[in-house]
C-alpha positions as CSV (number, residue, x, y, z in Angstrom):
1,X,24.5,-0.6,46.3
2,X,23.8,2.1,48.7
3,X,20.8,4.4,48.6
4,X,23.3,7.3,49.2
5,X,24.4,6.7,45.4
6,X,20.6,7.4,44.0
7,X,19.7,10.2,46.4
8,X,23.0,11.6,45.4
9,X,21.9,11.7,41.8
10,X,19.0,12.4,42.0
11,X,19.3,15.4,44.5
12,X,22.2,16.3,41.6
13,X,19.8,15.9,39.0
14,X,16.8,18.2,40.6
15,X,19.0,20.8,41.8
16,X,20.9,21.6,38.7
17,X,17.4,20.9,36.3
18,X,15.0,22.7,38.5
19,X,17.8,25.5,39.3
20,X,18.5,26.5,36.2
21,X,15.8,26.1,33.8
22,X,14.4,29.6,34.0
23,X,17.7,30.4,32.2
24,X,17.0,28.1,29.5
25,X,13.6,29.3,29.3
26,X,15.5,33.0,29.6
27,X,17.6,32.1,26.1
28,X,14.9,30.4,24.5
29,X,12.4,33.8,24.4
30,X,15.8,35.6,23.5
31,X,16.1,34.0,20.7
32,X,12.5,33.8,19.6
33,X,11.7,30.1,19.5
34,X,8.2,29.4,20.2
35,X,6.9,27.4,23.0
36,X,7.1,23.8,21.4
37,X,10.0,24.7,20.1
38,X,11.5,25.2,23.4
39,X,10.0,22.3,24.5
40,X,11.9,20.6,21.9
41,X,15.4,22.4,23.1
42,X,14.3,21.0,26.9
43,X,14.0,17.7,25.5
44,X,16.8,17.1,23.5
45,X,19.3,18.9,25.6
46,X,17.9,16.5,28.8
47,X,18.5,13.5,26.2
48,X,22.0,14.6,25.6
49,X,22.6,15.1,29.2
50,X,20.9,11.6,29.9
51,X,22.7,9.6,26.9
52,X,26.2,11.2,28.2
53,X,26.4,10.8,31.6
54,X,25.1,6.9,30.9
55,X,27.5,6.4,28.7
56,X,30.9,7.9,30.1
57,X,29.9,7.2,33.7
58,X,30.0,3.1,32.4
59,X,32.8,3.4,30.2
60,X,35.1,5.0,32.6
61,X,34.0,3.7,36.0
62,X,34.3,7.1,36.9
63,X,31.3,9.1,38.3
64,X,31.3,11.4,34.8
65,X,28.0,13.9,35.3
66,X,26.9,16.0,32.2
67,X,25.1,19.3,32.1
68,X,23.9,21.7,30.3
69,X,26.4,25.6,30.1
70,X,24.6,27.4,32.6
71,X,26.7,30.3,31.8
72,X,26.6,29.1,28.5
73,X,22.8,29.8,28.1
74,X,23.1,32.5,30.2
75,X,24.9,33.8,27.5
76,X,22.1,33.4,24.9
77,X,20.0,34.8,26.7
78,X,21.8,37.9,27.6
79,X,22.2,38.0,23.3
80,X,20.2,40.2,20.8
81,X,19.4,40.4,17.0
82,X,19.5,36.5,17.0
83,X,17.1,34.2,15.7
84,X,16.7,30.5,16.5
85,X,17.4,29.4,13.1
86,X,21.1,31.6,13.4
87,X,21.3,29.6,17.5
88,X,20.9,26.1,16.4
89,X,23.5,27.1,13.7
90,X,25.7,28.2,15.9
91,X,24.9,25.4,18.1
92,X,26.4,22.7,15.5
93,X,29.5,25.1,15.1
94,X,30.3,24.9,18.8
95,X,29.7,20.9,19.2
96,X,32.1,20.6,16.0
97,X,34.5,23.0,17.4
98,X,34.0,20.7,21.1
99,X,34.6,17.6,18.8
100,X,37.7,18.7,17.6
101,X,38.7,19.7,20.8
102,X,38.5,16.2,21.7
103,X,40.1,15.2,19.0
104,X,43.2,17.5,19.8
105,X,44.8,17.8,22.7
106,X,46.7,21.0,21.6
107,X,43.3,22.2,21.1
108,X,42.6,22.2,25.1
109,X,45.9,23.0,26.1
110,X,45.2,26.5,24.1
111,X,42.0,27.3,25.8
112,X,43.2,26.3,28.9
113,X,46.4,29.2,28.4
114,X,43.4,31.5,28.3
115,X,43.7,33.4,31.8
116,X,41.4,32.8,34.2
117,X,41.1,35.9,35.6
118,X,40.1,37.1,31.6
119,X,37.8,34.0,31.9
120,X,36.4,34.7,35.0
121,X,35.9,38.4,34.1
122,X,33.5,37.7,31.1
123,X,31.8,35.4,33.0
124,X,30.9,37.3,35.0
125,X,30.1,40.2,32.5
126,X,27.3,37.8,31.2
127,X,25.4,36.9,34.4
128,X,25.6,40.1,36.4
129,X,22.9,41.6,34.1
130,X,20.7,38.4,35.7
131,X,21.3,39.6,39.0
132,X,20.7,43.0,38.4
133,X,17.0,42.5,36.8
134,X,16.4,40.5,39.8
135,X,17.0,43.2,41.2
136,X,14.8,45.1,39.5
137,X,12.1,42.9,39.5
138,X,11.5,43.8,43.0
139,X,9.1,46.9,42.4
140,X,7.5,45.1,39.9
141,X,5.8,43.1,42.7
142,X,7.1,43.8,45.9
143,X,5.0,41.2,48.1
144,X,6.2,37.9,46.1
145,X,9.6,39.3,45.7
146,X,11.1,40.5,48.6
147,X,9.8,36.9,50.9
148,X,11.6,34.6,48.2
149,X,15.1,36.9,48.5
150,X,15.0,36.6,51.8
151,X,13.8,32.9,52.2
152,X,16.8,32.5,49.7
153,X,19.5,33.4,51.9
154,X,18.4,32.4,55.0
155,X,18.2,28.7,53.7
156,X,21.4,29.3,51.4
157,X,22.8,29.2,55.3
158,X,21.9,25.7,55.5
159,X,22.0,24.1,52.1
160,X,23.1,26.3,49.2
161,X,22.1,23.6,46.8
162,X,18.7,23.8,47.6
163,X,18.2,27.6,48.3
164,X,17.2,28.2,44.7
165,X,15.0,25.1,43.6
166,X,13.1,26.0,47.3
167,X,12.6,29.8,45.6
168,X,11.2,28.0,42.5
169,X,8.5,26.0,44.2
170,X,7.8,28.3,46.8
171,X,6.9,31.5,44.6
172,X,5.5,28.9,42.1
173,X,3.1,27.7,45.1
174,X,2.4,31.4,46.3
175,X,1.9,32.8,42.5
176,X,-0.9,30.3,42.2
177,X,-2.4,30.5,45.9
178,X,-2.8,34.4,45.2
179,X,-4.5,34.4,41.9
180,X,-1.0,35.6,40.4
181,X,-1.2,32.6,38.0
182,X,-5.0,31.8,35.6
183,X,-4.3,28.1,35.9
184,X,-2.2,25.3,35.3
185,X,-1.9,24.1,31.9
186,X,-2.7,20.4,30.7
187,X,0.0,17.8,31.2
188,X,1.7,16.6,28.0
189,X,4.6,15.0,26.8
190,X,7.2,16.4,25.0
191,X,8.3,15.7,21.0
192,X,10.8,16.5,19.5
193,X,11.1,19.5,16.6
194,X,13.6,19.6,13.7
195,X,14.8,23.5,13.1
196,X,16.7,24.3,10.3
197,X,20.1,26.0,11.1
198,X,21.0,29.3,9.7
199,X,24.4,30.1,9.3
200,X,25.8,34.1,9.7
201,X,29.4,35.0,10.5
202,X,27.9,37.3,13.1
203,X,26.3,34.1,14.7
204,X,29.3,32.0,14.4
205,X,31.5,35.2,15.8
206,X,29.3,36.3,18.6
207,X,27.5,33.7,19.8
208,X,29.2,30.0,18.8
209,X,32.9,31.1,20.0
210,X,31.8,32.8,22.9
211,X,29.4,29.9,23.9
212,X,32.3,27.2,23.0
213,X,34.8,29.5,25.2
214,X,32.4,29.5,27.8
215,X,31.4,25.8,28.0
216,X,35.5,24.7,28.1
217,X,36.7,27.4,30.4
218,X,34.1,27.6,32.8
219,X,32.4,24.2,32.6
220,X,34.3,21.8,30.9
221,X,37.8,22.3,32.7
222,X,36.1,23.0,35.8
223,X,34.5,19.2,35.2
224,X,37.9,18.1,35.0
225,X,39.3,19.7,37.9
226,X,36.2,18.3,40.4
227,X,36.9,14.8,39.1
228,X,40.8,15.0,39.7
229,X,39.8,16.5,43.0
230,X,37.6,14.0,44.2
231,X,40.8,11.5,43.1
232,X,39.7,10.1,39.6
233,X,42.2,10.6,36.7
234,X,40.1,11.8,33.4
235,X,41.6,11.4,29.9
236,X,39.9,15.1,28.8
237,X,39.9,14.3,25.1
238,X,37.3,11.3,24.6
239,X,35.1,13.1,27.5
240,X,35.1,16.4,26.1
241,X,34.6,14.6,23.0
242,X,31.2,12.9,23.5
243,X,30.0,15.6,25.3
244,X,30.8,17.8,21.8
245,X,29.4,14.8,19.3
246,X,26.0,14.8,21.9
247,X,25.7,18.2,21.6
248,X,26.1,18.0,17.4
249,X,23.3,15.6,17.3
250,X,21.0,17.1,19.6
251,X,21.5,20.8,18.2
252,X,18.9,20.2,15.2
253,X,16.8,20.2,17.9
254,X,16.9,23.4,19.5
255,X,19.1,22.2,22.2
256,X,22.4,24.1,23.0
257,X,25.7,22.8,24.2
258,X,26.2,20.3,27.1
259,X,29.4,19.7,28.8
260,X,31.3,18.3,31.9
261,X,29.4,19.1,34.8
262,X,31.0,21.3,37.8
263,X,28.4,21.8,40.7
264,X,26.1,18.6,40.0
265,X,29.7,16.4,39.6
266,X,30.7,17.7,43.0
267,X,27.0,16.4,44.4
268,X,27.6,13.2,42.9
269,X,31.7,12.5,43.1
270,X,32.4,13.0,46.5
271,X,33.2,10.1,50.5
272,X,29.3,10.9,50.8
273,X,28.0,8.6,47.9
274,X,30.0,5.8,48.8
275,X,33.1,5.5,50.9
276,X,34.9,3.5,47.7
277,X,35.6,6.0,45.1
278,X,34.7,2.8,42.6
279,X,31.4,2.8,43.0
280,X,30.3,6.5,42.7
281,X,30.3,5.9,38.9
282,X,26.9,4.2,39.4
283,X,25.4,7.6,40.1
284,X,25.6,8.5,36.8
285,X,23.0,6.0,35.4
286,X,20.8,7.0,37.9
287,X,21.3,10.7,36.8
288,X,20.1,9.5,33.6
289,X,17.6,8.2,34.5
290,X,16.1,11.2,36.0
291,X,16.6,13.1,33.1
292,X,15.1,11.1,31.1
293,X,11.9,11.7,33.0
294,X,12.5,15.8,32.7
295,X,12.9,14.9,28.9
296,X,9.5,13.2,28.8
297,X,7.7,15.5,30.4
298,X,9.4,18.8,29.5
299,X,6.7,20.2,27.8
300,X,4.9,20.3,30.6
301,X,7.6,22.0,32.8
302,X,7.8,24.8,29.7
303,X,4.2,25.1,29.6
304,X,4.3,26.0,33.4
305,X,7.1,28.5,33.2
306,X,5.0,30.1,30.4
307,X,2.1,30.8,32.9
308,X,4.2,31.7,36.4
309,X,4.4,35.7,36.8
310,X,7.5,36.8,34.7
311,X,8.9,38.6,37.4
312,X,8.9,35.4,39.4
313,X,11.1,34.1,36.3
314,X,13.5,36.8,36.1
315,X,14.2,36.3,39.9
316,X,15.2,32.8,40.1
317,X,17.6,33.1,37.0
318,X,19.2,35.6,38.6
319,X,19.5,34.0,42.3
320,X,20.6,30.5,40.3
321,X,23.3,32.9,39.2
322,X,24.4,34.5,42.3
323,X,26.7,32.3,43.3
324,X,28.4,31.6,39.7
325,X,28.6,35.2,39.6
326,X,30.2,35.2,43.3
327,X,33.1,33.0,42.4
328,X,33.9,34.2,39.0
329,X,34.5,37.9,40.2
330,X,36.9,36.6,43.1
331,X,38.7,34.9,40.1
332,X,39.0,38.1,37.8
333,X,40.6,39.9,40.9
334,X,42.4,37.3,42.1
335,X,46.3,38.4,40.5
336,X,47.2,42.1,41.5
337,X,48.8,42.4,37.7
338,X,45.6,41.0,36.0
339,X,43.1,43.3,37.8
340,X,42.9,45.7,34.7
341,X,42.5,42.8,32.4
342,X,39.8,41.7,34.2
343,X,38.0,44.5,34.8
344,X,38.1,45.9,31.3
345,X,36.6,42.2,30.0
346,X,34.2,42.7,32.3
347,X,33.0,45.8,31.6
348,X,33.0,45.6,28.0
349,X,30.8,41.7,28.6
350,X,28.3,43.6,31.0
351,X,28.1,46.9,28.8
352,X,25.7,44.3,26.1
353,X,27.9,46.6,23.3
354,X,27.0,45.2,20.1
355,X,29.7,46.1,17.2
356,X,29.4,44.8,13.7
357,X,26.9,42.3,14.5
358,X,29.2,40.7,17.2
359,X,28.0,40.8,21.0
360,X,29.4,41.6,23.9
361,X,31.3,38.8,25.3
362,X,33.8,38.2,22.3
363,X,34.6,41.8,22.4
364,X,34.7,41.8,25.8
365,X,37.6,38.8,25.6
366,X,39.3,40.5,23.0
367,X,39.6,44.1,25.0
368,X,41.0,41.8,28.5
369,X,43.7,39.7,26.2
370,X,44.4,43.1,24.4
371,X,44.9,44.7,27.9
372,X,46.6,41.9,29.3
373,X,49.6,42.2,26.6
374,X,49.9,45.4,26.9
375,X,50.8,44.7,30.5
376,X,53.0,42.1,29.7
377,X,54.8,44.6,27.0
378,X,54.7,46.9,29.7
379,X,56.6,44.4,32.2
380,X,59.2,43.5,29.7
């Protein structure tokens, strides 16, 4: 045992947690759950996470990290007209359609046929409105803004990882030392909330299928691909599986779907852990382990976010999605004869156009794979 393999995963475990929870936060308030009931969804999402990466990372001897869809909740929280009754319904649609994916290979050859560029391009419809508002959020209060942007990319330069959980704490630290935050809130521990699902065939069509497209093609097969990069050879279906039963269980919860981790794998997979690629699979275990802790005291970490200035907020979920937003546009325009395709997704994700009850991002996918056939007709 080295203590590379801990600090690995824990440094994994911090940076993709502390990163990223104002986005959770972001989808919670989108969909109206209260504040314990978020606290619930924090809770039983970190479970999931904990309970998976355990699990597969023992079973397969493989360094198997699980996360929650950044992009994914991104998604929720770039929704509207939803309530958190419909989410956690569409929540249990989207882990049974992950289970069955498992359960059928032909299921993830067929979402993997899906272009990437198409992919790419409503991905990056979803999180460019983050980016935007943070933005925005600069007049809103100019002196604790403009610092953390810059602090971001000056230490981006030297450990990208880092840059945004450094934002966090910092303008946490600086809200409180200037009277921008009343006080901290009492530490407590976290419980977990039973919310009854609501089923709609809006919910179902605009947020469960575009969350479950989401969490395979940008998450899920991206998991795959860092493992089979860092030399390991994954059997997708039981993975993709567990990760889809986990999220099942813990939707009732509040929590939304969890997946095959991409950036926090790559933290936690690659010669730095351990020169023999057979014993990075104890990092997952330790990545459990601190998730666990964030599941404990998630109500806490909620509670906190609840007080920090909302601009504050707003900023770091759209710097944690700068670089996810980054990569997914050089996708989209990556093929000359997929450009249009692209674009058009894109464009109809980012417009927030809401038609029959159905959001943005399936209509968005529907308008690039419509596009993209009529430029295969066109070609033929």
């Amino acid at each position: 045992m080295r203590i590379s393999i801990p600090v690995s995963a824990f440094v994994a475990a911090i940076v993709g947690f502390g990163g990223t929870l104002a986005i959770v936060i972001a989808a919670a308030k989108a969909v109206g759950a209260t504040q314990v009931e978020t606290a619930s969804w924090v809770m039983a999402i970190c479970l999931a996470m904990a309970i998976e990466s355990l699990w597969l990372s023992w079973r397969t001897r493989m360094p198997v990290i699980a996360a929650w869809s950044t992009p994914g909740v991104a998604l929720i929280a770039a929704s509207s007209g939803f309530s958190i009754n419909e989410a956690v319904g569409a929540f249990i649609v989207t882990g049974i359609l992950l289970i069955a994916t498992g359960l059928f290979r032909p299921l993830t050859k067929l979402i993997a046929r899906i272009p990437a560029s198409v992919a790419s391009g409503m991905l990056a419809g979803i999180v460019v409105t983050f980016a935007i508002n943070a933005v925005k959020a600069i007049p809103v209060d100019p002196w604790l803004i403009l610092p953390l942007i810059a602090a971001f990319f000056v230490i981006r330069l030297f450990n990208p990882a880092l840059s945004v959980l450094a934002v966090l704490i910092g303008g946490g630290a600086a809200a409180f030392l200037t009277g921008r935050v009343g006080g901290l809130p009492t530490p407590e521990l976290s419980t977990l909330t039973l919310i009854a699902p609501q089923f709609t065939v809006t919910a179902i069509i605009g947020l469960a299928l575009p969350l479950y497209l989401v969490t395979m093609a940008s998450q899920n097969l991206s998991g795959l691909a860092v493992l089979r990069a860092a030399g390991y050879h994954p059997e997708p279906g039981p993975l993709i599986g567990v990760t889809g039963l986990l999220s099942l269980l813990s939707a009732p919860f509040g929590a939304s779907t969890t997946n095959l981790a991409a950036i926090s794998a790559a933290i936690c997979t690659g010669p730095d852990v351990h020169p023999d690629p057979g014993e990075r699979w104890k990092t997952g275990p330790f990545y459990a382990l601190a998730y666990l802790v964030f599941a404990i005291f998630g109500a806490s970490l909620v509670a906190i976010f609840a007080v920090l200035p909302q601009s504050l907020i707003v900023l770091v979920a759209g710097l944690a999605l700068m670089a996810p937003l980054a990569n997914a546009l050089s996708i989209a325009l990556k093929e000359d004869g997929e450009r249009m395709a692209a674009t058009v997704t894109f464009a109809v994700t980012a417009s927030g156009l809401t038609l029959f009850g159905v959001g943005a991002a399936f209509w968005g996918l529907i308008a690039g794979l419509v596009v993209l056939f009529l430029e295969t007709l066109k070609k033929r």
